[in-house]
N, C-alpha and C positions, 0 to 999 in steps of 0.2 A: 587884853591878853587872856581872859577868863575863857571868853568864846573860840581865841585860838587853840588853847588847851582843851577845851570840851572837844572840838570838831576835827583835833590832829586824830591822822590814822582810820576815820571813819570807812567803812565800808561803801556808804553812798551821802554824798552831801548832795542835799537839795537847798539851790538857793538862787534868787530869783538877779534877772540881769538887765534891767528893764530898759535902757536907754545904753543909746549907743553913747560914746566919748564927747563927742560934738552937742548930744541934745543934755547930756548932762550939766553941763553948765547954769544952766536957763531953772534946773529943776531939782536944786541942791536943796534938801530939807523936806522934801515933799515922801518921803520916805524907802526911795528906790535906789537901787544902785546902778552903777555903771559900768561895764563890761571890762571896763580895764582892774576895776575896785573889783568886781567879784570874780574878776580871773585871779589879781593878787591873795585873795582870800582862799581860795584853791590852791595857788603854789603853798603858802605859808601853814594850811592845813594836811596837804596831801592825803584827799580820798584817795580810794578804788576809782571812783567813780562818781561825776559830780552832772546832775540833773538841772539844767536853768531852766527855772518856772519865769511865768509874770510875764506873758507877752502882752503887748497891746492889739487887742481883738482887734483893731482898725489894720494893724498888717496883712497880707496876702500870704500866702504857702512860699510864694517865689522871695519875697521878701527877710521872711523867717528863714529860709535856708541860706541866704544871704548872710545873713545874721547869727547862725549856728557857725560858719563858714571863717566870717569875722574871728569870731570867741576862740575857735579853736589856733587861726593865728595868729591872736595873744596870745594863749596858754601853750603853745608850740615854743614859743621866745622863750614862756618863764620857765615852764618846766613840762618836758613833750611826753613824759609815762602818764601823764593824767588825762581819761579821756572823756569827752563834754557829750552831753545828748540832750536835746530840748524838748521839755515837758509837752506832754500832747494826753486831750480826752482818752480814755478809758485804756490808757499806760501802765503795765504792769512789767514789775521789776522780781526777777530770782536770785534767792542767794544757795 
């Protein structure tokens, strides 16, 4: 509850979504989250704006949009003013 309170109302939540629903399973403990857990972490924080880091270099461009695609129709279900963008080299955010 400590980190739902820090992170409620944030401006930009950056935080990482590493595995999809299905490979989560197999990879609990290993320290990553899973797209339905850090979309839930989104609804119950409500950024501006929330950043997923932490891809696996082994993905494709086409895959990662895939994947951006996914996230945002989770977070469309829990709560649709919140909007998702996926971290990418030499990204730069304005406030």
């Amino acid at each position: 509850m400590k980190l739902i309170r820090f992170l409620t109302g944030v401006d930009l939540l950056i935080h990482e979504a590493q595995y999809h629903n299905e490979e989560y399973a197999t990879k609990i403990g290993w320290g990553h989250s899973s797209l339905s857990n850090a979309c839930a972490l989104a609804r119950l924080t409500q950024p501006k704006k929330w950043i997923a880091t932490h891809h696996d270099p082994m993905l494709d461009d086409d895959i990662l949009r895939n994947k951006l695609n996914l996230t945002r129709q989770l977070l469309r279900k829990m709560d649709p003013s919140i909007r998702v963008e996926h971290a990418f080299d030499g990204m730069i955010e304005y406030f």
